[in-house]
N, C-alpha and C positions, 0 to 999 in steps of 0.2 A: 180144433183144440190149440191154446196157446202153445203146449209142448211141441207142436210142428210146425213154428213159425222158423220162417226159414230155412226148412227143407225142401229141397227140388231135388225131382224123377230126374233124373238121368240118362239112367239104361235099364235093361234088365238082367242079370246076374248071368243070364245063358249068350249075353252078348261079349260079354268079358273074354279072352285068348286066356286059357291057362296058362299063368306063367308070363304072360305077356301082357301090353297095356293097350289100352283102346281108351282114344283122345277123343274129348267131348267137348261142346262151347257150353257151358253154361253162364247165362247171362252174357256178360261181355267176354269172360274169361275161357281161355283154352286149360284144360285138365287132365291126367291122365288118370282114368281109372285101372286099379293094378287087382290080379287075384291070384291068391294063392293057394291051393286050396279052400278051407270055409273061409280066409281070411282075404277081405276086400280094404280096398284102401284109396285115398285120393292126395295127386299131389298137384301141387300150380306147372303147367307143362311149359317152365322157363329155368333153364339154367340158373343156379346163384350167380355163377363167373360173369358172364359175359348177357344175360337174359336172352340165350338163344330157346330157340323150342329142343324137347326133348324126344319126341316122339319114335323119331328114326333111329336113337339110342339102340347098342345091344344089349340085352335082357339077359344077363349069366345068375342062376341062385339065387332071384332076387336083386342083384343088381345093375343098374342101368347107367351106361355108361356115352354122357355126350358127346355126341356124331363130329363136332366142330373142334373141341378142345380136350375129350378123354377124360373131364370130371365126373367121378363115380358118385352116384347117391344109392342109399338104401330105397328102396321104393317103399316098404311098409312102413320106415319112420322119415323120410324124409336126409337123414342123418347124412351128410358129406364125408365120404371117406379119402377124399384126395385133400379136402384143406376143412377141416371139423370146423372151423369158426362160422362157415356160411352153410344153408340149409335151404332143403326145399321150403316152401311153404306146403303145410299139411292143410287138407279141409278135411272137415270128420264125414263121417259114414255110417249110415245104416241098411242095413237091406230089410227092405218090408215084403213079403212075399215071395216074389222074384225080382221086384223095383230094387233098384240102388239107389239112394237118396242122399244127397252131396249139398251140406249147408258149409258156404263160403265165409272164411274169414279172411278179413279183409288187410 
């Protein structure tokens, strides 16, 4: 179907850490898949600051704070809470079944 162009599997939803993020390559790109309850989400797993990886971040309420320099993002928007001008990059998300399906923008 046209409407799933551009969707890629991932993971499956029972892979995901509550509350925590579980980093994925897809394609060439490193990501973090984050869950919250039913709500799942995807971010590019690179710093705005600096483009370091974020993966080893601590995870407090939803936010994750980088290991290198202590810039906070929101995980389920992406939203910079240390310097609002810069932002993660979001990719959207659906869960089909138990897949998690992460179409890349670019």
């Amino acid at each position: 179907k046209s409407s799933d162009r551009g969707w890629l599997k991932t993971c499956s939803v029972t892979e995901i850490p509550e509350g925590r993020v579980l980093e994925k390559q897809v394609k060439d790109r490193s990501v973090l898949i984050y869950k919250q309850g039913e709500t799942v989400s995807c971010v590019e797993n690179v710093c705005s600051h600096l483009g370091m990886p974020l993966e080893m971040g601590e995870i407090v309420d939803g936010i994750i704070t980088c290991p290198y320099h202590g810039f906070q993002y929101l995980l389920e928007t992406g939203e910079c809470l240390t310097v609002p001008e810069v932002q993660l990059k979001v990719h959207a998300v659906r869960v089909v079944g138990e897949n998690v399906e992460v179409r890349l923008e670019e």
